[in-house]
C-alpha positions as CSV (number, residue, x, y, z in Angstrom):
1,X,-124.6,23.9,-38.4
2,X,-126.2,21.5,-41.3
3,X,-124.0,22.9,-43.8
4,X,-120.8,22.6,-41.7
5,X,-122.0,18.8,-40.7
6,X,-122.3,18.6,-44.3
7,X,-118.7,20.3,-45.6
8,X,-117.2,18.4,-43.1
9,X,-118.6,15.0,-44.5
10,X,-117.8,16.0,-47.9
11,X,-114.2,16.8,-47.0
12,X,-113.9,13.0,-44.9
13,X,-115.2,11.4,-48.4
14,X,-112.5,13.0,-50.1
15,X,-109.8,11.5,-48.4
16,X,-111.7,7.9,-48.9
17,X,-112.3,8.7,-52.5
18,X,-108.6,9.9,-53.1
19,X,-107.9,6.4,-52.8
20,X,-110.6,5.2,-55.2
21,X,-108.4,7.1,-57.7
22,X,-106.9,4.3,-57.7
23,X,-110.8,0.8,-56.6
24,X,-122.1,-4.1,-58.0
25,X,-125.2,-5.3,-60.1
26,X,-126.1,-9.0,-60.9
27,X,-125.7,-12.4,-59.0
28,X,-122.8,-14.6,-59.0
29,X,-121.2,-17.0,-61.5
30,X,-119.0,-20.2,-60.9
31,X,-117.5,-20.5,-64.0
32,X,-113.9,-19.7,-62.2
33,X,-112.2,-21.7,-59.5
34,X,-114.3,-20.1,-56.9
35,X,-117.7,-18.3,-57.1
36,X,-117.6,-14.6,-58.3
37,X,-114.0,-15.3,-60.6
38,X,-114.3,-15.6,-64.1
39,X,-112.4,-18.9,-65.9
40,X,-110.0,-17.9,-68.2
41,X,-111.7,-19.0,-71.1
42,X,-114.0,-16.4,-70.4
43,X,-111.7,-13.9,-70.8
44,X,-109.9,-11.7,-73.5
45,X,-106.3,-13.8,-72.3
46,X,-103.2,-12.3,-75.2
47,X,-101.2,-15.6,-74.2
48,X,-101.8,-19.2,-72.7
49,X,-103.2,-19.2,-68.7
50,X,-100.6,-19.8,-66.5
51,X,-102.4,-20.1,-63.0
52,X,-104.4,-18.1,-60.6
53,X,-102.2,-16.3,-58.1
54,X,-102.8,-13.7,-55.4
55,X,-100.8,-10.7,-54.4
56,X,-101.1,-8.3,-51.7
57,X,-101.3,-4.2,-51.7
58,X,-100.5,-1.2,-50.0
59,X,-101.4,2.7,-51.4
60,X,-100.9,6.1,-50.7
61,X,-103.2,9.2,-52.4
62,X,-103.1,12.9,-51.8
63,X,-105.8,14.8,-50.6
64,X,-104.6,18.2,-52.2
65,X,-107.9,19.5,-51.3
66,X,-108.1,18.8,-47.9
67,X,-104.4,19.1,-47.4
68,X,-103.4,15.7,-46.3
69,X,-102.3,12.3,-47.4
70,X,-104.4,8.8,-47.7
71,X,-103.2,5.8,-46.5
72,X,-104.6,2.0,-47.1
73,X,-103.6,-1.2,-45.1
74,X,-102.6,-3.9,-46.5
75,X,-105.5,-5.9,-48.9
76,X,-105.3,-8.8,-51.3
77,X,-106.1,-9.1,-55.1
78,X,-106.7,-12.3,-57.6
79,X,-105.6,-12.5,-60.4
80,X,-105.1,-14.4,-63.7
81,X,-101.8,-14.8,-64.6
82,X,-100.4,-15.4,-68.2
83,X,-97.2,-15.4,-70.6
84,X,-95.3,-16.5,-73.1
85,X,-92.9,-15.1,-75.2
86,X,-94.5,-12.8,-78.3
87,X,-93.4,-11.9,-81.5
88,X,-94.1,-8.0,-82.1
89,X,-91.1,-6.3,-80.4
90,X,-88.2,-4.0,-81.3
91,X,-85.7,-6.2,-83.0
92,X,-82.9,-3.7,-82.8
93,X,-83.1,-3.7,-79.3
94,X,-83.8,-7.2,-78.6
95,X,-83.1,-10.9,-78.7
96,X,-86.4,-12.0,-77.6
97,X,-89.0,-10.7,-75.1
98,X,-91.6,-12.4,-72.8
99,X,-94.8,-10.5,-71.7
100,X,-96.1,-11.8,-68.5
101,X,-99.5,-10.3,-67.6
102,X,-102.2,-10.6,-64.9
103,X,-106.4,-9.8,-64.8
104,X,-106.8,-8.6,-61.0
105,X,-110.1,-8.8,-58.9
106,X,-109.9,-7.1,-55.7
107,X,-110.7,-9.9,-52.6
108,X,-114.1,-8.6,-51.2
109,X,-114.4,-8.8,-47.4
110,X,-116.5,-11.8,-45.5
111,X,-120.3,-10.5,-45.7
112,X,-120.0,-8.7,-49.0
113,X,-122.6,-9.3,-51.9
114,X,-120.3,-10.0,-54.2
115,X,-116.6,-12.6,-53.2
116,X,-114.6,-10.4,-55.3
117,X,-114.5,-6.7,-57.6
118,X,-114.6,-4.8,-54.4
119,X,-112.6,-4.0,-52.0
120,X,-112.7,-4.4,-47.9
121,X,-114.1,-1.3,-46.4
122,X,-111.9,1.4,-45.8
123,X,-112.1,3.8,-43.3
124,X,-111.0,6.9,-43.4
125,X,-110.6,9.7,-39.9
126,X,-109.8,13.6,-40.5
127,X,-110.2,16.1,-38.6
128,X,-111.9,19.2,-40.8
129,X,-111.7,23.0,-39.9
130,X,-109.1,22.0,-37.1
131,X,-111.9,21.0,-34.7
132,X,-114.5,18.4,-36.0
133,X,-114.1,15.1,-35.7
134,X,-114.9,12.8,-39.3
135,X,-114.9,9.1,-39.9
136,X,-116.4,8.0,-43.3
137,X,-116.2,4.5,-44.8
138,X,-115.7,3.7,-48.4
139,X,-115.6,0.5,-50.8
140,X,-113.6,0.7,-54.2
141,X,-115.8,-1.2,-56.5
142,X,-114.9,-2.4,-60.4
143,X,-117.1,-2.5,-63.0
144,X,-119.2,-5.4,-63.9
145,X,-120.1,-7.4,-67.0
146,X,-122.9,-10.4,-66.9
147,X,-122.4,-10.8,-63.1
148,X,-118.5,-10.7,-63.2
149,X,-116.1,-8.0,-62.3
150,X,-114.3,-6.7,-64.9
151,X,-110.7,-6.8,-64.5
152,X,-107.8,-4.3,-64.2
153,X,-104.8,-5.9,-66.7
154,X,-101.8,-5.3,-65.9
155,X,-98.3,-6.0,-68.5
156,X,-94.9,-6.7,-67.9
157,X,-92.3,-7.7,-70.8
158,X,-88.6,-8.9,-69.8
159,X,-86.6,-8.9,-73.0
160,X,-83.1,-9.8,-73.7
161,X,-80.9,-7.5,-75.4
162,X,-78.7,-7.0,-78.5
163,X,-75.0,-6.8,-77.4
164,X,-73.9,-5.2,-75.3
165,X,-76.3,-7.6,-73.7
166,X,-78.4,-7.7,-70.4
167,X,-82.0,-8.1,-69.8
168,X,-84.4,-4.9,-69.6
169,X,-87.7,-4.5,-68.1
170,X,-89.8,-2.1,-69.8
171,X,-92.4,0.4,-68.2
172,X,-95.9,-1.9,-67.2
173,X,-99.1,-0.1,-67.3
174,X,-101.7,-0.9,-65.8
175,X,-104.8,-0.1,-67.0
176,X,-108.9,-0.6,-65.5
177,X,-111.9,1.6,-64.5
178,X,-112.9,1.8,-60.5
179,X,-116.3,3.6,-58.7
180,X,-116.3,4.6,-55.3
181,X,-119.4,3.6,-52.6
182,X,-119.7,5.8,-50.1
183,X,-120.8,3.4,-47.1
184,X,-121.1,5.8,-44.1
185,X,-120.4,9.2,-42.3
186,X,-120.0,10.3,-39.2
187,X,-119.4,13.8,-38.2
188,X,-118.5,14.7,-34.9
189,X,-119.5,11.7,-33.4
190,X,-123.6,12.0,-35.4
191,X,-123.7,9.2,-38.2
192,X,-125.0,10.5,-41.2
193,X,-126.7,7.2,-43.2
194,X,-127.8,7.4,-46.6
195,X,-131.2,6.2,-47.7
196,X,-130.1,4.2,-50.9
197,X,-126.5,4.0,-52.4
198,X,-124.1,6.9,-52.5
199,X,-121.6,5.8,-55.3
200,X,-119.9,8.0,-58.6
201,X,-122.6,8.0,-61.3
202,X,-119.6,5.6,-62.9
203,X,-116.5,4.2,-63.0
204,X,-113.4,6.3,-63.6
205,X,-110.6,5.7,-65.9
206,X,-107.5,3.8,-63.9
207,X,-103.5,4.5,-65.8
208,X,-101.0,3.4,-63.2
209,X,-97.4,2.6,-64.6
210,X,-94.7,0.7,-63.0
211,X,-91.1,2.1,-64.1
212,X,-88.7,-0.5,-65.9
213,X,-85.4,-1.4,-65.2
214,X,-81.5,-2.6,-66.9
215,X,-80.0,-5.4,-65.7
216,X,-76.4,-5.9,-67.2
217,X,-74.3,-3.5,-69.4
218,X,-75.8,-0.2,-70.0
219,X,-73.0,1.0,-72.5
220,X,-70.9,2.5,-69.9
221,X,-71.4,0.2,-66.9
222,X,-72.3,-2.9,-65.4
223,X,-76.0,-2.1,-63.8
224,X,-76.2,-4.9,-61.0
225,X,-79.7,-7.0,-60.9
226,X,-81.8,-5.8,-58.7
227,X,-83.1,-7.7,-55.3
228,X,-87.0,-7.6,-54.7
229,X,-86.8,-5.0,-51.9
230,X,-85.0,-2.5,-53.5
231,X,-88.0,-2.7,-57.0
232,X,-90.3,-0.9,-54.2
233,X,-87.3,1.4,-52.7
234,X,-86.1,2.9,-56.1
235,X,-89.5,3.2,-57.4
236,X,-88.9,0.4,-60.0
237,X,-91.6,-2.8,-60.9
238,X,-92.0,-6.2,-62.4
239,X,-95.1,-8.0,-62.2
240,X,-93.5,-11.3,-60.6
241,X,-92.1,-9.6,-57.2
242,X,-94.0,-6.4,-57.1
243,X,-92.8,-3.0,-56.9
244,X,-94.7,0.6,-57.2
245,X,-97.0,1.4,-59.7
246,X,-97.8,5.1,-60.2
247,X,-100.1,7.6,-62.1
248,X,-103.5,8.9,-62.1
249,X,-107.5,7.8,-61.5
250,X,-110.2,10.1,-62.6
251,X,-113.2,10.3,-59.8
252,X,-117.0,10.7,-61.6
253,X,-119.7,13.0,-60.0
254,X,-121.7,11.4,-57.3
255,X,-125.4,10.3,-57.4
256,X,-127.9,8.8,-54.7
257,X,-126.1,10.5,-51.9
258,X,-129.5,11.6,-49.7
259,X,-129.4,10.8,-46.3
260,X,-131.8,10.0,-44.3
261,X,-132.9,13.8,-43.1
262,X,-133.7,14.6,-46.7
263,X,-130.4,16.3,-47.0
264,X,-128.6,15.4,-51.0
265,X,-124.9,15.9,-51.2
266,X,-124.1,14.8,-54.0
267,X,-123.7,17.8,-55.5
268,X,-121.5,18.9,-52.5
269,X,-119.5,15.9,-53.1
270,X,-119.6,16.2,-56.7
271,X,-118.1,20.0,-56.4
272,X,-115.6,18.8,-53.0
273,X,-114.1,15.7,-54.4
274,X,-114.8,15.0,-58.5
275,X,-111.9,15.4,-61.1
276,X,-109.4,14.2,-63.2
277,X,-105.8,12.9,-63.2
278,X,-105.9,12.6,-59.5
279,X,-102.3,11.2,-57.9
280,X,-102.6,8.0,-56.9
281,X,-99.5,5.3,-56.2
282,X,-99.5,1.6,-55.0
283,X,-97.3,-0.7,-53.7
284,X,-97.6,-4.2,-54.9
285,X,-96.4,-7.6,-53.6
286,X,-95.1,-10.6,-55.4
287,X,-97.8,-12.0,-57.7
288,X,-97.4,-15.3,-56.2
289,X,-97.2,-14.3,-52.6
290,X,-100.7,-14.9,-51.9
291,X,-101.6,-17.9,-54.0
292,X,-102.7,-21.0,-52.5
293,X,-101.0,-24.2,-53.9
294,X,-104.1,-26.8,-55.3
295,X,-102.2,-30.4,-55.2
296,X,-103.1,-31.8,-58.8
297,X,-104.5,-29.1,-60.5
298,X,-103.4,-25.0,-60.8
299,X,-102.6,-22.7,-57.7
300,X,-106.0,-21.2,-56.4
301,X,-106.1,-17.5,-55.7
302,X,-107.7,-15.7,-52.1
303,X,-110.4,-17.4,-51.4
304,X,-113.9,-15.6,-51.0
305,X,-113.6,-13.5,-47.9
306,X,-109.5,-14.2,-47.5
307,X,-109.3,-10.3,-47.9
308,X,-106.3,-9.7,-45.8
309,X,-102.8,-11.7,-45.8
310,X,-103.1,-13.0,-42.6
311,X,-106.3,-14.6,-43.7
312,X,-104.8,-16.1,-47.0
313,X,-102.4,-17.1,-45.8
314,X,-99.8,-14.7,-47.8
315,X,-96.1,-15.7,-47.7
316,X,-94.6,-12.5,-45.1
317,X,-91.3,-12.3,-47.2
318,X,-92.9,-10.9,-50.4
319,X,-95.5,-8.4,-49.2
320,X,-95.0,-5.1,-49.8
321,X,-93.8,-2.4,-47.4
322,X,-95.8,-0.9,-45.5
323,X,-96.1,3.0,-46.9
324,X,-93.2,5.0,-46.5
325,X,-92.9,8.7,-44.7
326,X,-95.9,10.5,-46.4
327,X,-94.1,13.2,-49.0
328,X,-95.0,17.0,-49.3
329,X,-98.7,17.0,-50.7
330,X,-98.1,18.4,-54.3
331,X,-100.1,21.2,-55.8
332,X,-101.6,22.3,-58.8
333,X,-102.1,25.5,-58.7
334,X,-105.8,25.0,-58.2
């Protein structure tokens, strides 16, 4: 029955860590405009600072594994927002090009020890072997660097073309390293607790991509501009109103996962849920849809604790869509 308890557990984390394909340490700095944000001169910034601005996110994983799909609700992110128009592009192609580019924190929820490089808890109900009920709770946590989170940087360049003209949006990656906390299990209605922290040993590597777009005359056609709802219903993104971002997030063994009957599965969570390239997509609001206006000085991001929109408050007409009908899981082969 311990084993089962404990498969069954495993198989719950899965589906919470699926998700952390996608999202602590020291104490708190103010250097930023509240306490856990870093100020921009503190940061690696490729053009001038712009403002702080806040965005809000929805995201979908598969579970091949455990034959199912992971959804998230809707959570908020900071972020540091810069451009300006750069030099070093294709020439042949284009007139000119602006990047436009943002360092994201995620918005931790009230109570947390840190205000922000974590996300709220998640929680996360399957029901394993057809019969046993399975609730586990996660946190998707950055990676941190002299008491600050680290941030996940994300590109986008808008660049005018050469005759035949029009303005083209390139791919955007996005690029960062998350861990996953395991907070709590409960199996069939028994909570499991753990006696310290059940995390991955580290962070894992983060490559999202948001798919570019032609606006104007392709060679053959007039491509009409898009509107902002229809960047998250073809698939397409720009950093200013959002759209999906897609790819992969590698999940690290597990460590510290003993609860508090003796029993360590990390290795059971190691061998259930650990791996590489794992499918991961999100879909991400305007980057100014959650930023709160600061009369004389630059916009202010979430405040600590302002984890959800509501909370912000986020502006209702940019926020992503909630996630769409779950697609056929795919498989590997494995």
């Amino acid at each position: 029955m311990r084993h089962t308890l404990q498969r069954a557990a495993a198989l719950a984390i899965l589906a919470g860590t699926a998700f952390a394909m996608l999202g602590l340490g020291a104490s708190e700095a103010e250097e930023g405009p509240y306490p856990g944000l870093p100020a921009p001169e503190q940061q690696e910034l490729p053009l001038r600072h712009a403002s702080w601005t806040g965005a809000a996110n929805s995201s979908l994983a598969d579970v091949e594994r455990a034959r199912q799909w992971l959804r998230t609700p809707l959570m908020t992110v900071a972020a540091d927002f810069y451009q300006g128009r750069i030099e070093d592009f294709d020439a042949t192609k284009y007139r000119q090009c602006t990047k436009a580019g943002a360092n994201i924190y995620f918005v931790a929820q009230p109570g947390s020890a840190y205000n922000y490089g974590q996300t709220p808890d998640i929680v996360v109900r399957t029901v394993t072997f057809g019969a046993v009920p399975v609730e586990a709770t996660v946190r998707l946590e950055q990676e941190r660097a002299d008491g600050l989170p680290v941030p996940i940087e994300l590109e986008t360049l808008t660049c005018a073309r050469l005759p035949p003209f029009g303005t083209e949006v390139p791919d955007s990656p996005v690029k960062g390293r998350v861990s996953t906390r395991v907070m709590s299990v409960r199996v069939d209605g028994v909570s499991l607790p753990f006696r310290g922290e059940c995390r991955t040993r580290e962070s894992g590597a983060l490559d999202l991509s948001g798919e570019g777009y032609l606006m104007g005359w392709d060679g053959s056609q007039n491509v009409p501009a898009r509107v902002q709802p229809d960047l998250w219903n073809e698939g397409l993104f720009n950093l200013s109103p959002g759209g999906l971002l897609a790819g992969t997030v590698d999940v690290p063994p597990f460590s510290g996962c003993v609860t508090t009957a003796g029993d360590d599965i990390s290795n059971l969570l190691t061998a259930t849920v650990s791996g590489e390239g794992f499918p991961l997509r999100t879909y991400q609001g305007g980057v100014l849809g959650c930023t709160v206006p600061n009369p004389g000085g630059k916009n202010l991001p979430p405040a600590p604790g302002a984890s959800t929109p509501e909370s912000v408050p986020c502006r209702m007409d940019v926020l992503p869509p909630q996630v769409p009908p779950l697609p056929e899981i795919p498989t590997s082969g494995r």
